[in-house]
Backbone as XML, in Angstrom:
<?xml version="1.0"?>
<chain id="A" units="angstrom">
  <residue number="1" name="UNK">
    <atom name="N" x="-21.940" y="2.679" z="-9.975"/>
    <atom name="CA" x="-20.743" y="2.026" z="-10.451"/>
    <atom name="C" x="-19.863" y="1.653" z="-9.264"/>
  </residue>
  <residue number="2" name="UNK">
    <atom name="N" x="-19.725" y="0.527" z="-9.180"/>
    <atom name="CA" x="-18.503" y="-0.339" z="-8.103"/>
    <atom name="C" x="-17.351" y="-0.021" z="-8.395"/>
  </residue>
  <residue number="3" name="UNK">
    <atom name="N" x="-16.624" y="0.617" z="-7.081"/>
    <atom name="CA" x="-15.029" y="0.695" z="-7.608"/>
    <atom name="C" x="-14.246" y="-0.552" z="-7.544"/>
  </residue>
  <residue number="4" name="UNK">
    <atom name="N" x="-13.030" y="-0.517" z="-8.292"/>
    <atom name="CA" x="-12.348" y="-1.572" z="-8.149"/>
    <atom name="C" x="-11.754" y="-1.387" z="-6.473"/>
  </residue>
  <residue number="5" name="UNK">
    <atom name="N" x="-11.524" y="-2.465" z="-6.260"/>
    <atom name="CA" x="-10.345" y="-2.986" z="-5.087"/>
    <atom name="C" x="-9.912" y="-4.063" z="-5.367"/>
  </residue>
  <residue number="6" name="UNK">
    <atom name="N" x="-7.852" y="-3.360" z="-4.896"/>
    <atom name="CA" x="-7.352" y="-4.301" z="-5.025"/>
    <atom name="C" x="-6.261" y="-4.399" z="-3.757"/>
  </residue>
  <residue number="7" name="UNK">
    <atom name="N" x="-6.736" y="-4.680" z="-2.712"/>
    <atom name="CA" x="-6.023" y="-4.735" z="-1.475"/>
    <atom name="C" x="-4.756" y="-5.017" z="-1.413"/>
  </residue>
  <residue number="8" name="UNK">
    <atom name="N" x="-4.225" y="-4.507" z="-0.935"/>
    <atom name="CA" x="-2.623" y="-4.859" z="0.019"/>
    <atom name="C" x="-2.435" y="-5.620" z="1.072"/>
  </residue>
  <residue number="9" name="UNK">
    <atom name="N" x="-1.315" y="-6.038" z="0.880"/>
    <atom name="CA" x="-1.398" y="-7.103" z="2.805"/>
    <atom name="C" x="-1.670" y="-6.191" z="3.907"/>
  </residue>
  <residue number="10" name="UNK">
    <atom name="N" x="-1.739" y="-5.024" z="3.856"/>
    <atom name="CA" x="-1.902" y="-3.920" z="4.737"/>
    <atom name="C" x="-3.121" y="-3.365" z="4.943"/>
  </residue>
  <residue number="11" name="UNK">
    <atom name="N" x="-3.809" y="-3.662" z="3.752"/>
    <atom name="CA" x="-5.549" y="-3.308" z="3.618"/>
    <atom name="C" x="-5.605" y="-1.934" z="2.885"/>
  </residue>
  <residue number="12" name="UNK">
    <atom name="N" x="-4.485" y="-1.402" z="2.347"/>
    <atom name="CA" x="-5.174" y="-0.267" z="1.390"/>
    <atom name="C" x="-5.308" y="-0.916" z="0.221"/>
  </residue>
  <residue number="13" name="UNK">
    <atom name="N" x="-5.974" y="0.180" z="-0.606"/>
    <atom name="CA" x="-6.699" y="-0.119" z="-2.019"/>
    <atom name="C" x="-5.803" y="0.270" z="-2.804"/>
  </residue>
  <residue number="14" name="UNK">
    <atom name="N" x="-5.024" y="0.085" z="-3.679"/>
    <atom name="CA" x="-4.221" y="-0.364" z="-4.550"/>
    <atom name="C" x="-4.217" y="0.114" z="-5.766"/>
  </residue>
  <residue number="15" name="UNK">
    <atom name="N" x="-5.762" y="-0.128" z="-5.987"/>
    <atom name="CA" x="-6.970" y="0.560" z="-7.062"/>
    <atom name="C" x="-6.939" y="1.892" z="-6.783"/>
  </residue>
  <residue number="16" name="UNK">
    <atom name="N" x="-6.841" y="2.497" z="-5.749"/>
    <atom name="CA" x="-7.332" y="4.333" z="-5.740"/>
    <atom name="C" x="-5.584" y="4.686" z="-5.343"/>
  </residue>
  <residue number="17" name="UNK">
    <atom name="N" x="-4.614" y="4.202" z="-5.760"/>
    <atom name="CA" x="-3.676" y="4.527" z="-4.781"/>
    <atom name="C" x="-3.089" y="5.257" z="-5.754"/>
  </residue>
  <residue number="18" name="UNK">
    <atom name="N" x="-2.499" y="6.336" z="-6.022"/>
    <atom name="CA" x="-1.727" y="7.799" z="-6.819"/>
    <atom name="C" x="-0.338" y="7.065" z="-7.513"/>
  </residue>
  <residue number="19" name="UNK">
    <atom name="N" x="0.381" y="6.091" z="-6.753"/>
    <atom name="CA" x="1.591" y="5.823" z="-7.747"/>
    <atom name="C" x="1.111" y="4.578" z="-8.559"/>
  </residue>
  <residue number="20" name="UNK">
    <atom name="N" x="0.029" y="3.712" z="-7.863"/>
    <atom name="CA" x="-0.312" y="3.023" z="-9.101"/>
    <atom name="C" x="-1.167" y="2.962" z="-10.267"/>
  </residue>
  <residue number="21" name="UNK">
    <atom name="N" x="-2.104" y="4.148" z="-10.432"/>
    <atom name="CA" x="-2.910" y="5.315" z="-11.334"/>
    <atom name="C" x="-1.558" y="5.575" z="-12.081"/>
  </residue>
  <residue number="22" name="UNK">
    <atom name="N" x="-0.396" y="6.418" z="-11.514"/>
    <atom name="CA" x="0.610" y="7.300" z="-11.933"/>
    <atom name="C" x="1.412" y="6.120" z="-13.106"/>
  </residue>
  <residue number="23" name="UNK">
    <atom name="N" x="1.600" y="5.041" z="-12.421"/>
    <atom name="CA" x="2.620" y="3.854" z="-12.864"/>
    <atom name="C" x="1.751" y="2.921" z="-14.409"/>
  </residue>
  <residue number="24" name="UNK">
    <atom name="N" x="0.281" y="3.231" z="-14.213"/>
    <atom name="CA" x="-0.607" y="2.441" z="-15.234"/>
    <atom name="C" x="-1.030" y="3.382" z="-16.273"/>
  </residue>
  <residue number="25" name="UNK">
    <atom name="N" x="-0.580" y="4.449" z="-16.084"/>
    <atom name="CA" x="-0.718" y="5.808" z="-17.019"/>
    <atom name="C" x="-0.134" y="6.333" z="-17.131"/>
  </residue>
  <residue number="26" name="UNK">
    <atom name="N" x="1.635" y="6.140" z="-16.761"/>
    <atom name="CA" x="2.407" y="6.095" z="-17.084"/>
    <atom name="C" x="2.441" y="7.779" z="-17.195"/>
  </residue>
  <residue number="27" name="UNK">
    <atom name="N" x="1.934" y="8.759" z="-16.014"/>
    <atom name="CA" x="1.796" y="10.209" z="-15.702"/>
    <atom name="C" x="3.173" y="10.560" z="-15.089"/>
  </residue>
  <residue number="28" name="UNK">
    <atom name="N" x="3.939" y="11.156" z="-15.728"/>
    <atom name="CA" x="4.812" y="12.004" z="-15.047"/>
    <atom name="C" x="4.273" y="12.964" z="-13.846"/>
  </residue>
  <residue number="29" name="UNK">
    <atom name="N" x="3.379" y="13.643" z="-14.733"/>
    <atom name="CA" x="3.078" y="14.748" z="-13.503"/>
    <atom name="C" x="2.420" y="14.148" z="-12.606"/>
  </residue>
  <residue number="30" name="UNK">
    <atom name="N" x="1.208" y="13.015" z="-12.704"/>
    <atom name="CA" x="0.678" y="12.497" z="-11.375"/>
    <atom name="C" x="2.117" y="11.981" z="-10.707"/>
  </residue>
  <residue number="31" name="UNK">
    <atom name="N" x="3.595" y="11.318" z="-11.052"/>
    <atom name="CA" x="4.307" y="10.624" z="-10.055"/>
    <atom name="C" x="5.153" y="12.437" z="-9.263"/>
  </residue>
  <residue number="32" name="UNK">
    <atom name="N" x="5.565" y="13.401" z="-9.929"/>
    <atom name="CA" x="5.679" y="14.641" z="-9.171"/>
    <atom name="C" x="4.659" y="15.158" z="-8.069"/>
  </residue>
  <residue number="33" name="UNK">
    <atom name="N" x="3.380" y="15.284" z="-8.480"/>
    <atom name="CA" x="2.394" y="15.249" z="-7.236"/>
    <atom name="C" x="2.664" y="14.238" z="-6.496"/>
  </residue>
  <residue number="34" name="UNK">
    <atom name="N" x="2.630" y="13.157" z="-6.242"/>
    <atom name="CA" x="2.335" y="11.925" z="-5.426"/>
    <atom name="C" x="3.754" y="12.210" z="-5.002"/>
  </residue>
  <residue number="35" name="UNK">
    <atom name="N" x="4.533" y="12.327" z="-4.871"/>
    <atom name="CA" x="6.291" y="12.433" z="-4.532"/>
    <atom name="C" x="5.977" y="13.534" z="-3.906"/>
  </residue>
  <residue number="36" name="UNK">
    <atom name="N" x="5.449" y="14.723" z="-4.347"/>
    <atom name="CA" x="5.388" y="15.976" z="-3.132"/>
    <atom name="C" x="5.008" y="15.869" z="-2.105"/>
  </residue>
  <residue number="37" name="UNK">
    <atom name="N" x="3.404" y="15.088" z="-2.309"/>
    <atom name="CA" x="2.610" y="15.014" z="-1.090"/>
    <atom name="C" x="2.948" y="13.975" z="-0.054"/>
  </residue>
  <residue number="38" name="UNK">
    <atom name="N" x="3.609" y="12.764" z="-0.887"/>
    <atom name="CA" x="4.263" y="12.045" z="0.095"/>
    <atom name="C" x="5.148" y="12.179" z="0.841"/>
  </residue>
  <residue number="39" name="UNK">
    <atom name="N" x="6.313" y="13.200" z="0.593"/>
    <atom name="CA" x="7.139" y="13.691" z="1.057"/>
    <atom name="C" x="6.694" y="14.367" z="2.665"/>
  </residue>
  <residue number="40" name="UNK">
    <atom name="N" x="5.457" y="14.618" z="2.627"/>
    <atom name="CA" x="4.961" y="15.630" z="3.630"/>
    <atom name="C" x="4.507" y="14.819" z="4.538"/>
  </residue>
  <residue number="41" name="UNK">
    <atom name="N" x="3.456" y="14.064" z="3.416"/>
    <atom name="CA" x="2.798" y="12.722" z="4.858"/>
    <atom name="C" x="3.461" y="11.449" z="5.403"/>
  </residue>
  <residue number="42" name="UNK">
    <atom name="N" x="4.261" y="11.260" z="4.737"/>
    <atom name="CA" x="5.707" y="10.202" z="5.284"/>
    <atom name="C" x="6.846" y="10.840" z="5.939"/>
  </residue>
  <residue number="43" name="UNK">
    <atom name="N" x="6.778" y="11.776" z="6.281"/>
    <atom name="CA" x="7.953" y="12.741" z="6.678"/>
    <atom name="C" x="9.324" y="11.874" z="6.025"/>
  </residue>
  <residue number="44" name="UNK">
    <atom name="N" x="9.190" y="11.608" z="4.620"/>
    <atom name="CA" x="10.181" y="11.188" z="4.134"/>
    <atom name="C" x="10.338" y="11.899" z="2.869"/>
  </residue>
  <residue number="45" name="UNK">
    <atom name="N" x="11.650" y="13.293" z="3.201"/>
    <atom name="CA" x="11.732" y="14.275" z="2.240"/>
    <atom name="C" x="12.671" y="13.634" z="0.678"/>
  </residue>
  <residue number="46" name="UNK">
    <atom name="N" x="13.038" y="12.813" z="1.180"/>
    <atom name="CA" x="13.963" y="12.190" z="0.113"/>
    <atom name="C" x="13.082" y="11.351" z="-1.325"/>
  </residue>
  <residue number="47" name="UNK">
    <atom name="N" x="11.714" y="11.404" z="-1.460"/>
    <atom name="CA" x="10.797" y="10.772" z="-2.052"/>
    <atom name="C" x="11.167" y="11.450" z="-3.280"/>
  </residue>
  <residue number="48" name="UNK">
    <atom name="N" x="11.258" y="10.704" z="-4.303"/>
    <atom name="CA" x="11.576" y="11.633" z="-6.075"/>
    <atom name="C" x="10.140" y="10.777" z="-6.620"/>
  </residue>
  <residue number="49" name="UNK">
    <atom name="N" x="9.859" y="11.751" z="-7.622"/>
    <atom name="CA" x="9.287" y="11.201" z="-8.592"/>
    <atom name="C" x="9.687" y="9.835" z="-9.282"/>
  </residue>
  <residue number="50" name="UNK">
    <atom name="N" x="10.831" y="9.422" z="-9.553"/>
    <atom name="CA" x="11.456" y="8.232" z="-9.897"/>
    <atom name="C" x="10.687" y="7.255" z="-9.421"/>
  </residue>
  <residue number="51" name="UNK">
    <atom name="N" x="10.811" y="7.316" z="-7.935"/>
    <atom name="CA" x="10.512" y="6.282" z="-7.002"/>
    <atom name="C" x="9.126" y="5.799" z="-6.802"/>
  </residue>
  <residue number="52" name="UNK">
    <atom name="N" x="8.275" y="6.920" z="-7.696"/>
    <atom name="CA" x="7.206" y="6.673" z="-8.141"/>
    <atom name="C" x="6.626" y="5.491" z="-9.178"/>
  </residue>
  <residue number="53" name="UNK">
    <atom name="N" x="6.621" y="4.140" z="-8.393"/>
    <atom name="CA" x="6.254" y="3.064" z="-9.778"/>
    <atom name="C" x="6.132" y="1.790" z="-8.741"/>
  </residue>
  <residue number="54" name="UNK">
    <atom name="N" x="4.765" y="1.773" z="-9.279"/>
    <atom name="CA" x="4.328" y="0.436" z="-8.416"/>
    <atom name="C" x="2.468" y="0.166" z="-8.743"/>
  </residue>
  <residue number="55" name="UNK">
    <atom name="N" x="2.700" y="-0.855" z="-9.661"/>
    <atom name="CA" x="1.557" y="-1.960" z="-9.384"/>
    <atom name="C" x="0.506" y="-2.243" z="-8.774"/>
  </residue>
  <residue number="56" name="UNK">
    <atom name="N" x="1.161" y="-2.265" z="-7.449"/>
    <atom name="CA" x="0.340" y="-3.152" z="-5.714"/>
    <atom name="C" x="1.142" y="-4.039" z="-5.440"/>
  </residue>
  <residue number="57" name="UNK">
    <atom name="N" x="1.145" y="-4.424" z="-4.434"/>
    <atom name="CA" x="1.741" y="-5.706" z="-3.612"/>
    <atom name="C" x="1.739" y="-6.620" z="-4.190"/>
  </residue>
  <residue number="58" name="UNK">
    <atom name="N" x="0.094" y="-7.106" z="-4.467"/>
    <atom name="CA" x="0.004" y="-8.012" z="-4.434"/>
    <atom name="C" x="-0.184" y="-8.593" z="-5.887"/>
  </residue>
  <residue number="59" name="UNK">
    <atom name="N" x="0.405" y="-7.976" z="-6.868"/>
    <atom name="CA" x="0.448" y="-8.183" z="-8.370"/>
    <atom name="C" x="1.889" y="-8.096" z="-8.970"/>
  </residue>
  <residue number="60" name="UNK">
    <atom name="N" x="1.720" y="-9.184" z="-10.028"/>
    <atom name="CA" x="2.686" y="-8.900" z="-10.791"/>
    <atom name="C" x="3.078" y="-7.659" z="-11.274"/>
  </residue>
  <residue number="61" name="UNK">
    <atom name="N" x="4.651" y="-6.865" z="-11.692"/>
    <atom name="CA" x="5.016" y="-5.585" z="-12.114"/>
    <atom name="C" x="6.024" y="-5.144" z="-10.987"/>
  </residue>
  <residue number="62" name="UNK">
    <atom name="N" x="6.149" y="-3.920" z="-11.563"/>
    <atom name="CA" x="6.994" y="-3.025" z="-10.585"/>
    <atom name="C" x="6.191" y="-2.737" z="-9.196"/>
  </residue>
  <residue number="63" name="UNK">
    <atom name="N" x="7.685" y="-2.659" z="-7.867"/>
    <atom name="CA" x="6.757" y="-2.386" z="-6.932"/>
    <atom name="C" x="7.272" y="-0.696" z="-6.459"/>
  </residue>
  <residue number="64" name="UNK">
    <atom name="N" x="6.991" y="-0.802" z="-5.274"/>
    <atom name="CA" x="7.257" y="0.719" z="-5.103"/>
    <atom name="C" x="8.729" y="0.614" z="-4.124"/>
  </residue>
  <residue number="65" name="UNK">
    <atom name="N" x="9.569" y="1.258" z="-3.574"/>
    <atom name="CA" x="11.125" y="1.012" z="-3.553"/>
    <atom name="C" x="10.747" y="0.397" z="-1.752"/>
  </residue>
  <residue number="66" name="UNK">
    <atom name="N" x="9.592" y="1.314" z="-0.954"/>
    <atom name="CA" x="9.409" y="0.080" z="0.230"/>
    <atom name="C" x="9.112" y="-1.422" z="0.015"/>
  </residue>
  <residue number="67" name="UNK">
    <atom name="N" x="8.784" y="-1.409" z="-1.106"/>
    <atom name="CA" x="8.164" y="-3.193" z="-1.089"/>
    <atom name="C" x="9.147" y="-3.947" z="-0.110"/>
  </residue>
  <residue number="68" name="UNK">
    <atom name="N" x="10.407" y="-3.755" z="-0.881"/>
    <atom name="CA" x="11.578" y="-4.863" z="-0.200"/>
    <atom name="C" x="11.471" y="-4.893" z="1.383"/>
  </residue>
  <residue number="69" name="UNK">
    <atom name="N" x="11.078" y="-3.770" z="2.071"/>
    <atom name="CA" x="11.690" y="-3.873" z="2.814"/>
    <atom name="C" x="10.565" y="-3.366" z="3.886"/>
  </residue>
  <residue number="70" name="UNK">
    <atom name="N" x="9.254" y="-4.021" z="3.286"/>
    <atom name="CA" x="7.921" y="-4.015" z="4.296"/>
    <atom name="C" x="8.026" y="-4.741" z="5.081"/>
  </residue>
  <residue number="71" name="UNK">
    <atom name="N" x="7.780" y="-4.424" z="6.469"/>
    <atom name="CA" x="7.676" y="-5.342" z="7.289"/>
    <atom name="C" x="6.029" y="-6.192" z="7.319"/>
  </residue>
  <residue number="72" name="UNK">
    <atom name="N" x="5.265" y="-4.853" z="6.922"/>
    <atom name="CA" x="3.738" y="-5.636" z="7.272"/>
    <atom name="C" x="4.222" y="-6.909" z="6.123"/>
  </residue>
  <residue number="73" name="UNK">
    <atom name="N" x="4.383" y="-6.556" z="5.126"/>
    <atom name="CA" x="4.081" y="-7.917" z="4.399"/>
    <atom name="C" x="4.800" y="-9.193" z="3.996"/>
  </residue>
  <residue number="74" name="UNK">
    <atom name="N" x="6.270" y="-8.531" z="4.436"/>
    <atom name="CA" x="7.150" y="-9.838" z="5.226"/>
    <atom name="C" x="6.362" y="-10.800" z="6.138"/>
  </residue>
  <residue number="75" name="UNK">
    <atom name="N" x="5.624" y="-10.170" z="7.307"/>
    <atom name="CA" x="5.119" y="-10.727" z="8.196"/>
    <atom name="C" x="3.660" y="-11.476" z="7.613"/>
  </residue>
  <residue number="76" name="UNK">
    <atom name="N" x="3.081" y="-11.164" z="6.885"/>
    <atom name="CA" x="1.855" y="-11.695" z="6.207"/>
    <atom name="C" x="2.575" y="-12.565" z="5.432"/>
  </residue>
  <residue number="77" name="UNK">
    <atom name="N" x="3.351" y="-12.727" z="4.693"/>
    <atom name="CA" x="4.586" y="-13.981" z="3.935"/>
    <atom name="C" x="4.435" y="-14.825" z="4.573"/>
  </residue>
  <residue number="78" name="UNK">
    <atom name="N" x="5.411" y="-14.665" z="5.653"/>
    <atom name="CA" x="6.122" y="-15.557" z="6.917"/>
    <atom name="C" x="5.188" y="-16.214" z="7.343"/>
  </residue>
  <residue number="79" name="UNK">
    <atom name="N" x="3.930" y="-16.060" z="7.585"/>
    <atom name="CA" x="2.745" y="-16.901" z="7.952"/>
    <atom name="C" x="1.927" y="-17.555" z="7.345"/>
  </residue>
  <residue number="80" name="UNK">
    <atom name="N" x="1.995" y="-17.058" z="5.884"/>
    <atom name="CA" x="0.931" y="-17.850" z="4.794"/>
    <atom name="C" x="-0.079" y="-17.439" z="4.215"/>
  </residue>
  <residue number="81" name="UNK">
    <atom name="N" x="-0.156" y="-15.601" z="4.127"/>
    <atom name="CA" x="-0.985" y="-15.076" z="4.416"/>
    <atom name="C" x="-1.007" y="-14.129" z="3.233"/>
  </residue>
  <residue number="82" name="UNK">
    <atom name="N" x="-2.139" y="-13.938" z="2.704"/>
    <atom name="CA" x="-1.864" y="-12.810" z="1.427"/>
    <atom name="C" x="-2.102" y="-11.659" z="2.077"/>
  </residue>
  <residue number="83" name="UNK">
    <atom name="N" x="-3.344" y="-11.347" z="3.038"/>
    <atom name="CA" x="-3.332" y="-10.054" z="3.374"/>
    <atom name="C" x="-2.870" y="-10.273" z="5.245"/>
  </residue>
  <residue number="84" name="UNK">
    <atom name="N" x="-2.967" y="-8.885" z="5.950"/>
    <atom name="CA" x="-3.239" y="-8.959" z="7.608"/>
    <atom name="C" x="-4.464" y="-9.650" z="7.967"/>
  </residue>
  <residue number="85" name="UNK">
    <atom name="N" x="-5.478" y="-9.341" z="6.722"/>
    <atom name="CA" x="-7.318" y="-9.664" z="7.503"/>
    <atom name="C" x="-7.087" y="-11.205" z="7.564"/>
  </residue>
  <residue number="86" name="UNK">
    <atom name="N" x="-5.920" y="-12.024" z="7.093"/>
    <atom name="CA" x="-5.716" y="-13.578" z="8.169"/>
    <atom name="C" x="-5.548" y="-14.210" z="9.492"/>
  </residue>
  <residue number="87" name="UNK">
    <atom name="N" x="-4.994" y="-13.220" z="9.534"/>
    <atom name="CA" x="-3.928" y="-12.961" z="11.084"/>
    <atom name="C" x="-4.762" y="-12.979" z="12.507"/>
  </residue>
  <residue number="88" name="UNK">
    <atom name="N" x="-5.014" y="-13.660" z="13.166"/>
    <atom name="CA" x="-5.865" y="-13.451" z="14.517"/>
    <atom name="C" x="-5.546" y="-11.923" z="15.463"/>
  </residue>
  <residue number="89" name="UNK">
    <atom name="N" x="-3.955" y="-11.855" z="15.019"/>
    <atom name="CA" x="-3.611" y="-10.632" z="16.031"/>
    <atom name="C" x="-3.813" y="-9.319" z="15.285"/>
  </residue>
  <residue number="90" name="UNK">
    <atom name="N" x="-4.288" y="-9.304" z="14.384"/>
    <atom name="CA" x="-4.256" y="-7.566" z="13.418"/>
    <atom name="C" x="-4.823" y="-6.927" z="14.414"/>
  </residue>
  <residue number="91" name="UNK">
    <atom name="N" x="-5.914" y="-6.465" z="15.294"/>
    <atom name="CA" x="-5.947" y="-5.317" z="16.059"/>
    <atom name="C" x="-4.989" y="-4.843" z="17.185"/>
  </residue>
  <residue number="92" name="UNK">
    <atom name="N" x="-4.456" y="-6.745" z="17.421"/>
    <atom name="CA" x="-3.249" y="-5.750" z="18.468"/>
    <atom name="C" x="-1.976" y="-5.688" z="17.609"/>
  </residue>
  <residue number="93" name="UNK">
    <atom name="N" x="-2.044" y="-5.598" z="16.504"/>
    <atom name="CA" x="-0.821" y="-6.087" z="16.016"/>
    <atom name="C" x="0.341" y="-4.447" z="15.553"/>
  </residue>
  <residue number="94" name="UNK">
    <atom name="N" x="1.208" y="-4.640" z="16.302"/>
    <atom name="CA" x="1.872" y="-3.089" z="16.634"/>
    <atom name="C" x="2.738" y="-2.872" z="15.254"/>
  </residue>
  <residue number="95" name="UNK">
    <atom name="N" x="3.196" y="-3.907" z="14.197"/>
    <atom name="CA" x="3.184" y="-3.263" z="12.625"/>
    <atom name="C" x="2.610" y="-2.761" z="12.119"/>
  </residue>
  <residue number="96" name="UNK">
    <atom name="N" x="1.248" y="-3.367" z="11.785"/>
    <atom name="CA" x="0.558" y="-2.485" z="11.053"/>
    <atom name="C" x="-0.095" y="-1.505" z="11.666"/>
  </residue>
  <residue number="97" name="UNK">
    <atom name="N" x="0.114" y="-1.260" z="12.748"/>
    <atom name="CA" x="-0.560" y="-0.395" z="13.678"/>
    <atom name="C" x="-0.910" y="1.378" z="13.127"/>
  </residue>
  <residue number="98" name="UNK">
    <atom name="N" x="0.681" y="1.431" z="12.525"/>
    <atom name="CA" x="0.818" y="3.075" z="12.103"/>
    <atom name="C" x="-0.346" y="3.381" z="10.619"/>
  </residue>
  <residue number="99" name="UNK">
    <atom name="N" x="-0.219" y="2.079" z="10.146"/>
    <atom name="CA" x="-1.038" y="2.376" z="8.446"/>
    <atom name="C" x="-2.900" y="2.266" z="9.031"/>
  </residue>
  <residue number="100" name="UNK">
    <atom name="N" x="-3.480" y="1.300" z="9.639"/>
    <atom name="CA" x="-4.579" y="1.344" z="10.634"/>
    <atom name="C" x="-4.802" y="3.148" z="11.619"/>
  </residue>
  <residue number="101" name="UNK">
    <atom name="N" x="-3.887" y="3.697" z="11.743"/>
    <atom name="CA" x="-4.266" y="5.213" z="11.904"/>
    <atom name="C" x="-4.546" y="5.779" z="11.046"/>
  </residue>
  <residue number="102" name="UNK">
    <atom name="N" x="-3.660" y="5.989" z="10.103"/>
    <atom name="CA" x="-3.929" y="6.516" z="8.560"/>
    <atom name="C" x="-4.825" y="6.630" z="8.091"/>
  </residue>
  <residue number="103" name="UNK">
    <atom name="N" x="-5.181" y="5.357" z="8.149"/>
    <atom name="CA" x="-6.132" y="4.437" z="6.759"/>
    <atom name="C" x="-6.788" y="3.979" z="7.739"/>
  </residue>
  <residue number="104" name="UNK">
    <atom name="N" x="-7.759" y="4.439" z="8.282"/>
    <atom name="CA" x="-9.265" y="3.329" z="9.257"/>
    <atom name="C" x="-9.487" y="2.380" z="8.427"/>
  </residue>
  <residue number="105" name="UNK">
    <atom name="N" x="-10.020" y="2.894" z="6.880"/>
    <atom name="CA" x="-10.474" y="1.877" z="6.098"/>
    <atom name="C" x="-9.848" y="1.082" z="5.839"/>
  </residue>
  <residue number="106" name="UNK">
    <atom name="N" x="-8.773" y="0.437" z="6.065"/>
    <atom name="CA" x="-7.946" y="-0.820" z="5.683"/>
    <atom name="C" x="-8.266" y="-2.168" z="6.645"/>
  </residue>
  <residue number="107" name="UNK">
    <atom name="N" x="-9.266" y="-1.404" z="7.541"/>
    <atom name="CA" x="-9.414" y="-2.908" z="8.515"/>
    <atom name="C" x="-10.506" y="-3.436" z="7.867"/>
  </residue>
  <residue number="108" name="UNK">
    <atom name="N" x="-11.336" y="-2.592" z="7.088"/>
    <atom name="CA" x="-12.906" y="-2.806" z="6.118"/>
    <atom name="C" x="-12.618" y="-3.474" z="5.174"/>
  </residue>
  <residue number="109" name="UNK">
    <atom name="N" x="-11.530" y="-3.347" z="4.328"/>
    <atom name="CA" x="-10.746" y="-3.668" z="3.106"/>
    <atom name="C" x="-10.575" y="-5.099" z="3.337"/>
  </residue>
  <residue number="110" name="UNK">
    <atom name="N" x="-9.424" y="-5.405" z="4.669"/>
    <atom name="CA" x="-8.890" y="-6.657" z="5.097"/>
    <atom name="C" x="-10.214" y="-7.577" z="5.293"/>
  </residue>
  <residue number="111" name="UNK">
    <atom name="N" x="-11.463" y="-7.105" z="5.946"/>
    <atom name="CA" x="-12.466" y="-7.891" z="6.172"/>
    <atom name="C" x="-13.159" y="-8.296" z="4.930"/>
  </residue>
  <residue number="112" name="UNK">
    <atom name="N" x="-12.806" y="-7.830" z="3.987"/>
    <atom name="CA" x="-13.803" y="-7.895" z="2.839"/>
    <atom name="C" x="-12.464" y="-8.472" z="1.643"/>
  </residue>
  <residue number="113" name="UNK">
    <atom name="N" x="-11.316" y="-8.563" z="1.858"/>
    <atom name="CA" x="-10.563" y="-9.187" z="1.159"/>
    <atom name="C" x="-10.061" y="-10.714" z="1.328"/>
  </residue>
  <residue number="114" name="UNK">
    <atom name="N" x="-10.886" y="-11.139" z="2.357"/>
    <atom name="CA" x="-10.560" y="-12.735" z="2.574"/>
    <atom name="C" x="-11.399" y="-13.306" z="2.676"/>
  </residue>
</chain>
């Protein structure tokens, strides 16, 4: 069985991602998990469950409270671009640089999403 993917301008999967499982099933307790653990791996303690609700990027619906104020995908906008895997500069490219540590697999994603 093929999983879904549904890429981000950033190259994660969208499809396996915890607030948008949480947000399409409408799980309280999955958006409390996903708010804990994010809290830890974003060193951003201020994360609530609330803030838990988001779609994907790149779909209609709710997004998640960074949307507004992404730079990766401002910058994929600004150029014409649905995802980074457009972009000639994505390996040197020092935005998305931090989510490409994270996530290796998002450069696989980007190659296979355009």
């Amino acid at each position: 069985m093929k999983m879904e993917k549904l890429i981000s301008c950033c190259g994660l999967n969208c499809a396996s991602c915890d607030a948008r499982i949480a947000t399409l099933a409408n799980n309280d307790e999955l958006r409390r998990q996903t708010a804990e653990k994010w809290k830890v791996m974003y060193n951003s303690p201020g994360i609530t469950p609330e803030m838990i609700n988001c779609t994907g990027c790149r779909t209609e619906g709710v997004k998640i409270v960074h949307w507004n104020d992404c730079a990766i995908r401002k910058c994929a906008e600004s150029k014409g671009f649905s995802t980074c895997g457009q972009c000639d500069s994505l390996l040197s490219c020092e935005t998305i640089k931090p989510v490409l540590q994270f996530a290796p697999d998002a450069i696989e994603n980007l190659k296979l999403a355009n």
